[in-house]
C-alpha positions in Angstrom: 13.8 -9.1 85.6 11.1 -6.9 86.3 11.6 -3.4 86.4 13.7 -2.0 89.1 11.2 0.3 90.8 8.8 -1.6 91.1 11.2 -5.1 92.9 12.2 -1.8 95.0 8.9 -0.8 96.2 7.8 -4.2 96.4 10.7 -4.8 99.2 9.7 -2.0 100.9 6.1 -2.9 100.9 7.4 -6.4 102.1 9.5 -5.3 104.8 7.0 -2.9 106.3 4.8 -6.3 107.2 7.7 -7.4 109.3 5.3 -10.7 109.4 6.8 -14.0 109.0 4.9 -15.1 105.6 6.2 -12.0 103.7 9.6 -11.9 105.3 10.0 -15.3 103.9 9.0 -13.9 100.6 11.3 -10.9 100.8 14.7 -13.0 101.7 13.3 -15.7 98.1 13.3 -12.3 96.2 16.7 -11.0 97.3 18.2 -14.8 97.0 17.0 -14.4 93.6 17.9 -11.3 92.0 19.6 -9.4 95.0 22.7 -9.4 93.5 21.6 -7.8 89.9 20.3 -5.0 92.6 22.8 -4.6 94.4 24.9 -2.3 92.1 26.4 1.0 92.3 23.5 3.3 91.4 21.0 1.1 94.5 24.1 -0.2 96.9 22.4 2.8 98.9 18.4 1.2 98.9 20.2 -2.3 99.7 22.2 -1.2 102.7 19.0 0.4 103.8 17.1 -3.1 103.3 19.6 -5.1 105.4 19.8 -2.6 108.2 16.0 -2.7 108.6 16.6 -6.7 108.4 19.0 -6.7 111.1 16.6 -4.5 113.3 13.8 -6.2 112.5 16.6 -9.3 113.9 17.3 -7.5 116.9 13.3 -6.9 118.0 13.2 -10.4 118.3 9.4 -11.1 117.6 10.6 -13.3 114.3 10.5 -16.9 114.4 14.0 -18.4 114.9 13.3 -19.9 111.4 12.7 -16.2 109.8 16.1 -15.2 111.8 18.0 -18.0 109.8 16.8 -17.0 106.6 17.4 -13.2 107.5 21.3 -14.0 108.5 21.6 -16.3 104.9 20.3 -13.2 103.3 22.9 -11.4 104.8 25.5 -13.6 104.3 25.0 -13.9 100.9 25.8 -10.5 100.2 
């Protein structure tokens, strides 16, 4: 696995797009190594990634495809 920053600031960077292309992205990177992230020392930086998930849920302007992936992400945690 890469180096922890870095997949960090890479989901930032992808979930300040809130486009559908790079929120696609963002929920294949957290099915993939989401849980080796979400540990004790970055259980904070991961409940701040899903709450912007669910408000970028709640805005609405995602496809209903994007919303599905979004609530798997979520589920899977």
């Amino acid at each position: 696995m890469a180096e922890e920053s870095f997949m960090h600031r890479y989901i930032t960077t992808l979930l300040d797009s809130q486009e559908e292309a790079p929120m696609k992205c963002l929920c294949c990177l957290l099915s993939t190594i989401g849980s080796k992230l979400d540990c004790d020392k970055a259980k904070c930086h991961m409940d701040k990634y899903l709450r912007q998930m669910e408000q970028i849920l709640k805005v609405g302007k995602t496809s209903s495809r994007i919303c599905f992936i979004v609530k798997d992400i979520m589920d899977l945690r």
